[in-house]
C-alpha positions in Angstrom: 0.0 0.0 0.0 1.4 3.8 -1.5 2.3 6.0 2.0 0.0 8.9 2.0 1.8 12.4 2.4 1.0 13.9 5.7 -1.8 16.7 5.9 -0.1 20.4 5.0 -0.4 22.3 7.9 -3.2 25.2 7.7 -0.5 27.8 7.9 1.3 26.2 4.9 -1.6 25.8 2.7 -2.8 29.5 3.3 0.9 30.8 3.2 -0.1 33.3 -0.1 -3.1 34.6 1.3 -2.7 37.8 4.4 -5.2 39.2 6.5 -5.2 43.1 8.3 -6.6 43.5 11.0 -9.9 45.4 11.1 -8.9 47.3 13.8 -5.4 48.2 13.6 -4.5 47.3 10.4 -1.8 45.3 11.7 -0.7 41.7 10.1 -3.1 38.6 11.1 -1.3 35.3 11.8 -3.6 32.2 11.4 -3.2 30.1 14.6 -4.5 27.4 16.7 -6.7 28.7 19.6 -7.2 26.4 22.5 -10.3 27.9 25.1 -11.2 26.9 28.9 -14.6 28.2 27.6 -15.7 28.8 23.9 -15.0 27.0 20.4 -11.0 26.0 19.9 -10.0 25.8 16.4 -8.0 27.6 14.1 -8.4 31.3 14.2 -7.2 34.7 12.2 -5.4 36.9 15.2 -3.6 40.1 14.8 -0.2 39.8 15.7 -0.4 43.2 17.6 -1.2 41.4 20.7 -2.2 45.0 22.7 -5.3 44.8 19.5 -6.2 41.2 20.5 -8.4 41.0 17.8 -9.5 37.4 16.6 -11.3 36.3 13.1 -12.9 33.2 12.2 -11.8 31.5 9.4 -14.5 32.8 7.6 -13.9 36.4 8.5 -16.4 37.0 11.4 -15.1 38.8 14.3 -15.0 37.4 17.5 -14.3 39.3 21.2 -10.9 39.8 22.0 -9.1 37.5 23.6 -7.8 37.3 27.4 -4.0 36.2 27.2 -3.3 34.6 30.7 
């Protein structure tokens, strides 16, 4: 049986396309979010962490986050 390449990482496949941010117009960073409370998943967030802002893969904007 032919060896199946592994999956490409989500940051890989969407290495051509960028994201501002909405609210500071900073660069977004597509990342894995892991929450006590909420959806996890992988999420669009500015890489001005002061901003905090997050995006759905999709584009809708979520509340900011609370880094601990």
């Amino acid at each position: 049986m032919a060896r199946k390449p592994a999956k490409i990482a989500s940051q890989k496949r969407d290495a051509g396309i960028k994201k501002t941010c909405p609210t500071c117009e900073s660069e977004m960073e597509m990342t894995r979010v892991m929450r006590s409370e909420g959806p996890s998943g992988m999420y669009w967030v500015c890489t001005d962490y002061k901003c905090a802002t997050v995006l759905t893969k999709t584009g809708v904007q979520l509340e900011q986050l609370e880094l601990r």
